[in-house]
OpenMM code with the backbone's topology and positions (N, CA, C; nanometers):
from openmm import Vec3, app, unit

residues = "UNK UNK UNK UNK UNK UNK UNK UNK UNK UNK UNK UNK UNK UNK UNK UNK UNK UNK UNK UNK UNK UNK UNK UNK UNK UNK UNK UNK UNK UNK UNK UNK UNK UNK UNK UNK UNK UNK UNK UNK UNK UNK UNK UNK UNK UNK UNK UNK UNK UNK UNK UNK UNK UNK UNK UNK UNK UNK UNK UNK UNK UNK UNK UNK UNK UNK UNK UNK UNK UNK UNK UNK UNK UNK UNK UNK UNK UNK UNK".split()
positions = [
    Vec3(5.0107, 11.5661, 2.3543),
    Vec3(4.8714, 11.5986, 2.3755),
    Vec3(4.8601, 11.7485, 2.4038),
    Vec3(4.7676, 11.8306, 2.3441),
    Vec3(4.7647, 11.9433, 2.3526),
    Vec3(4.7049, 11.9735, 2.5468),
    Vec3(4.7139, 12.1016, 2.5434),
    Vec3(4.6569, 12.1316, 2.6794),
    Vec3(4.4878, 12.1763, 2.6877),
    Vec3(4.4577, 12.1514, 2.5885),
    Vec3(4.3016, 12.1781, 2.5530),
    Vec3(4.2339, 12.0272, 2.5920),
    Vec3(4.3247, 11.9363, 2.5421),
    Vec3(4.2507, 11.7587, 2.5560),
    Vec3(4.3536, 11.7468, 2.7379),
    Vec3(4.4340, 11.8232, 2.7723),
    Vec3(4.4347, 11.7274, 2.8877),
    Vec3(4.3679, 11.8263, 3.0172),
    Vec3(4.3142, 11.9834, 2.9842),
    Vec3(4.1976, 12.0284, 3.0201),
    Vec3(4.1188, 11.9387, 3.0001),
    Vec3(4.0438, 11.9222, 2.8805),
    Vec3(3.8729, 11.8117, 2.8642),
    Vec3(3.9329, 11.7102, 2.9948),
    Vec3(4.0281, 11.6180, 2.9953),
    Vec3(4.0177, 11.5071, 3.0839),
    Vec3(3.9937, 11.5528, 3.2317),
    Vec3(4.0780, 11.6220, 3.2338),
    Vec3(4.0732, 11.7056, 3.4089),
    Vec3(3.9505, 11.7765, 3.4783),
    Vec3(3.8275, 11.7929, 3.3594),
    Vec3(3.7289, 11.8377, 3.3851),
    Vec3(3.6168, 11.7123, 3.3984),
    Vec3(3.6388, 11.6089, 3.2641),
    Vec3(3.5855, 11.5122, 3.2897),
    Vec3(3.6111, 11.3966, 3.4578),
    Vec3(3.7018, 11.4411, 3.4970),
    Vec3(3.7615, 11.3707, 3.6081),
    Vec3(3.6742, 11.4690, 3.7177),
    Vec3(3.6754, 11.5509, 3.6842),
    Vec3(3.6245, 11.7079, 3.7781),
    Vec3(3.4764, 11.6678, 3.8736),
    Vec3(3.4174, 11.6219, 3.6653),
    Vec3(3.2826, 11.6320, 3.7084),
    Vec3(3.2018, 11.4614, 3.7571),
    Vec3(3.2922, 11.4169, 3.7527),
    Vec3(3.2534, 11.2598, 3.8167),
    Vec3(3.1946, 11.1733, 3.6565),
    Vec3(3.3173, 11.1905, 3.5921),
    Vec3(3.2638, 11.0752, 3.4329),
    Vec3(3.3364, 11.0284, 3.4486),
    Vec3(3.3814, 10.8665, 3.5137),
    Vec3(3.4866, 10.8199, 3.5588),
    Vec3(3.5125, 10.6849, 3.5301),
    Vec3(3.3351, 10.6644, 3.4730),
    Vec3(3.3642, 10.4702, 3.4898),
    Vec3(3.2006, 10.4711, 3.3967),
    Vec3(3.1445, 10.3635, 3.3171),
    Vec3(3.0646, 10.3774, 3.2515),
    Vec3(2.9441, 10.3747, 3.3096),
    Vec3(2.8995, 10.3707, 3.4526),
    Vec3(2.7995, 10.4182, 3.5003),
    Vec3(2.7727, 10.5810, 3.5418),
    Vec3(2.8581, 10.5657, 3.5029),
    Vec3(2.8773, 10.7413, 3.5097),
    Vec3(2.9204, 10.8271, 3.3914),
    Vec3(2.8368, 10.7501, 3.2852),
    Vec3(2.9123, 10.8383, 3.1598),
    Vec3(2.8120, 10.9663, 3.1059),
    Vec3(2.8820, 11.0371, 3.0455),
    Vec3(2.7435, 11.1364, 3.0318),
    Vec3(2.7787, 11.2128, 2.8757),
    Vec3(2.6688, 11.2158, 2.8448),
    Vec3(2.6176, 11.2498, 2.6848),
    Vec3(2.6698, 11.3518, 2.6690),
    Vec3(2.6976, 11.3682, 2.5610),
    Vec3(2.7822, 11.5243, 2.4985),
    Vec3(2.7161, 11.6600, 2.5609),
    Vec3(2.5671, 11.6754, 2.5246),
    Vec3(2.5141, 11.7562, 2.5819),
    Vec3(2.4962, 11.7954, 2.7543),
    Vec3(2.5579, 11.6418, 2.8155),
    Vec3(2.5251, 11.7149, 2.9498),
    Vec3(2.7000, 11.7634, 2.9879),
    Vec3(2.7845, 11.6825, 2.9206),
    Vec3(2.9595, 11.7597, 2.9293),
    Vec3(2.9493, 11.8720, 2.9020),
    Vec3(2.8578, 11.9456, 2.7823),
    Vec3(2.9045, 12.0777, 2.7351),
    Vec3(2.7789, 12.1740, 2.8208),
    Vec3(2.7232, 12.1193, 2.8836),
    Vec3(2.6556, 12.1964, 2.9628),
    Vec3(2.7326, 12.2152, 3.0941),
    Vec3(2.8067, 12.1354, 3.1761),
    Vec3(2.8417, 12.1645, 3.2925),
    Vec3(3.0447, 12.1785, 3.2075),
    Vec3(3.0293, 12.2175, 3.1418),
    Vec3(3.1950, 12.2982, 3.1390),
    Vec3(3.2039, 12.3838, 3.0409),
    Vec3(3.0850, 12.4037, 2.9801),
    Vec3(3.0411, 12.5302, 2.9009),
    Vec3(3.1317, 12.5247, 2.7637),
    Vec3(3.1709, 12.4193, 2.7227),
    Vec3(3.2270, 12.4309, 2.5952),
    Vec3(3.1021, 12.4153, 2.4628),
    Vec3(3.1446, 12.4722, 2.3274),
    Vec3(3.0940, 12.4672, 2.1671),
    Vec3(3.0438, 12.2655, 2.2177),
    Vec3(2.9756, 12.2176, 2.1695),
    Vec3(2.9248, 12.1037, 2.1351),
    Vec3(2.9949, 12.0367, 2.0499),
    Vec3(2.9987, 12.1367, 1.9278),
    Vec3(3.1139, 12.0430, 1.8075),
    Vec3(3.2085, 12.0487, 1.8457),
    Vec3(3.2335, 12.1289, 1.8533),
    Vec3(3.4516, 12.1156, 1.9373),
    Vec3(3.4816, 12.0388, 2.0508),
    Vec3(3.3297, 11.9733, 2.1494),
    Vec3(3.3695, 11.9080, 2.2407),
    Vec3(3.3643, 11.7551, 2.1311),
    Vec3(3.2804, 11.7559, 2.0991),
    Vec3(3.2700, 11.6228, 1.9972),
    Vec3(3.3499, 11.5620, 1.9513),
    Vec3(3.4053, 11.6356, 1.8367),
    Vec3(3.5133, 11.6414, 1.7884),
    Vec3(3.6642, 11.6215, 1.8695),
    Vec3(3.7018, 11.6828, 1.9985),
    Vec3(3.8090, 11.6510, 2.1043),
    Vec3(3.7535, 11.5140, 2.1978),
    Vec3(3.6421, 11.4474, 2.1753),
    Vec3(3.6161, 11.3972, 2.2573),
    Vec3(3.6100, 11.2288, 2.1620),
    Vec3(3.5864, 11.2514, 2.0267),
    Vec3(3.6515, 11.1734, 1.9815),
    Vec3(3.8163, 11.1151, 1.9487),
    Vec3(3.8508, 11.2153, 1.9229),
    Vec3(3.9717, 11.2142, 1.9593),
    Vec3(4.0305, 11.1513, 2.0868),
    Vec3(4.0311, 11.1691, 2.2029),
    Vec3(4.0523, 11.0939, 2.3275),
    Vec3(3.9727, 10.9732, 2.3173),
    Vec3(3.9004, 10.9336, 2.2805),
    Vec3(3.8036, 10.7960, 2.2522),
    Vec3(3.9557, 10.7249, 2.1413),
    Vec3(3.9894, 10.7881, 2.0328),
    Vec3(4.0976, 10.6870, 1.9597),
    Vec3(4.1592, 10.6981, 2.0430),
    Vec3(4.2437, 10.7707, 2.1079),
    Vec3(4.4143, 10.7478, 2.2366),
    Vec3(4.3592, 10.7073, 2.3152),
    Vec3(4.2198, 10.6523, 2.3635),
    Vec3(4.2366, 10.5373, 2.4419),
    Vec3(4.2140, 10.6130, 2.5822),
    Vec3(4.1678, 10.6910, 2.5976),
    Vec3(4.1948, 10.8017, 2.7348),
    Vec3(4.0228, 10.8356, 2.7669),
    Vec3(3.9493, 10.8254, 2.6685),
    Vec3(3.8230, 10.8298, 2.6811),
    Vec3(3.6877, 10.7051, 2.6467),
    Vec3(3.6030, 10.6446, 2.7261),
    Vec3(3.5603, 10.5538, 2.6838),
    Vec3(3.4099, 10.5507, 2.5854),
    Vec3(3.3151, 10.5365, 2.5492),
    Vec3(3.2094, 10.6023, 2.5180),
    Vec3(3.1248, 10.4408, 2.5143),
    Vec3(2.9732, 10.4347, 2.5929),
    Vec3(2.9107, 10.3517, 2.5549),
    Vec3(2.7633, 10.4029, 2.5010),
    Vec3(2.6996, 10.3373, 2.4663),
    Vec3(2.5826, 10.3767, 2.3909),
    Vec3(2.4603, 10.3329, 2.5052),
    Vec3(2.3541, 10.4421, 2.5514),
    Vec3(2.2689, 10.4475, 2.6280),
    Vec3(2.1269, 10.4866, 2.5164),
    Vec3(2.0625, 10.3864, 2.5279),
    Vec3(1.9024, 10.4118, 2.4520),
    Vec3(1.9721, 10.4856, 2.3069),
    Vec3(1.9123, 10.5961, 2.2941),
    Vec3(1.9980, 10.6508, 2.1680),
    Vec3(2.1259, 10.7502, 2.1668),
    Vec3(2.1736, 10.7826, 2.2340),
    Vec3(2.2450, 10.8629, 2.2735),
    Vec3(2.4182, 10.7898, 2.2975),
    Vec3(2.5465, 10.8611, 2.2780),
    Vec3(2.6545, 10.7975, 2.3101),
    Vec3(2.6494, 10.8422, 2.4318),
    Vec3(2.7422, 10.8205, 2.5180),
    Vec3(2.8193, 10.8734, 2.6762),
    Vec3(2.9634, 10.8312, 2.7039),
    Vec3(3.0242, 10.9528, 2.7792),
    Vec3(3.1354, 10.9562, 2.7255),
    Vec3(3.1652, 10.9692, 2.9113),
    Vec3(3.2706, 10.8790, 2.9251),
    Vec3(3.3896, 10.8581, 3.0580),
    Vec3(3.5154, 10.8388, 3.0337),
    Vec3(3.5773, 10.8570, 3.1376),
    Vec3(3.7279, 10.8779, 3.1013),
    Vec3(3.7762, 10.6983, 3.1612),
    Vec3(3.8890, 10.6874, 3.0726),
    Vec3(3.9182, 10.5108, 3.1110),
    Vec3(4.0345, 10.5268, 3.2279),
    Vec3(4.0684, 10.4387, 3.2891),
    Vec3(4.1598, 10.3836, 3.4113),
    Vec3(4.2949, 10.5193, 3.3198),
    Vec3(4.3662, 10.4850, 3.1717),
    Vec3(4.4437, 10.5767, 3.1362),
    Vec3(4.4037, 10.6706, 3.1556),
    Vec3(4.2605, 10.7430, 3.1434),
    Vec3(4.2535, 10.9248, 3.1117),
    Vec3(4.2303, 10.9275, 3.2622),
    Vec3(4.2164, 10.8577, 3.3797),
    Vec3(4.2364, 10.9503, 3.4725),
    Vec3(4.3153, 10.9318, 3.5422),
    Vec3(4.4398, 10.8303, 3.4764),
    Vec3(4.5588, 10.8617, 3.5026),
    Vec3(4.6254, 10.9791, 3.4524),
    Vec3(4.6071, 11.0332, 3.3493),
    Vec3(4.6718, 11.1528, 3.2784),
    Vec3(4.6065, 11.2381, 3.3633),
    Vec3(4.4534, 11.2930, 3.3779),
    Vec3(4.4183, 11.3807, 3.4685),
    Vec3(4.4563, 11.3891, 3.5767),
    Vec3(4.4743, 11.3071, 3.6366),
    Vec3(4.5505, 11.3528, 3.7648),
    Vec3(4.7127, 11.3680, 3.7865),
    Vec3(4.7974, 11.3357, 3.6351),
    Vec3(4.8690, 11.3695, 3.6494),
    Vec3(4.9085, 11.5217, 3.6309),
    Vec3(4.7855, 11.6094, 3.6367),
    Vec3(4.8458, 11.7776, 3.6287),
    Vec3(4.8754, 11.8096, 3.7590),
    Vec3(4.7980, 11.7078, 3.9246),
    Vec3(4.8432, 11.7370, 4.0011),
    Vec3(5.0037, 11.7134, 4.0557),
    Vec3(5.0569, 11.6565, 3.9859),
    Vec3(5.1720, 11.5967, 4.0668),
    Vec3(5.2986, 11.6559, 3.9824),
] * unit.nanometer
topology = app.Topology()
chain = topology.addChain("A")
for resn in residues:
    res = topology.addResidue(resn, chain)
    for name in ("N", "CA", "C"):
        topology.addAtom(name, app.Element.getBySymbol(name[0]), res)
């Protein structure tokens, strides 16, 4: 896994996207960690296939949390 996707998780862990009541739309991730939109998209699908990111669908919009795995990996930068 590159260090760009296990940044995204560590930030997603950061900012409290943790569990699917707490998932949050592309636009509000790339607003509070200041990344491109498409490049978060795009990395954020990506962690959605490995299983590290979850995404459910709210009214029209996706939302995106990290699963029991991605914040196991995120917190493994502390240790």
């Amino acid at each position: 896994m590159s260090l760009l996707l296990k940044k995204l998780l560590g930030m997603l862990n950061n900012i409290g996207a943790v569990n699917p009541s707490n998932a949050l739309t592309l636009v509000e991730i790339s607003n509070r960690i200041k990344m491109d939109m498409k490049e978060l998209g795009q990395k954020l699908e990506e962690l959605v296939k490995a299983g590290y990111v979850g995404k459910v669908r709210d009214l029209e919009e996706d939302k995106y949390y990290l699963t029991p795995t991605g914040i196991l990996v995120a917190l493994s930068a502390y240790s």
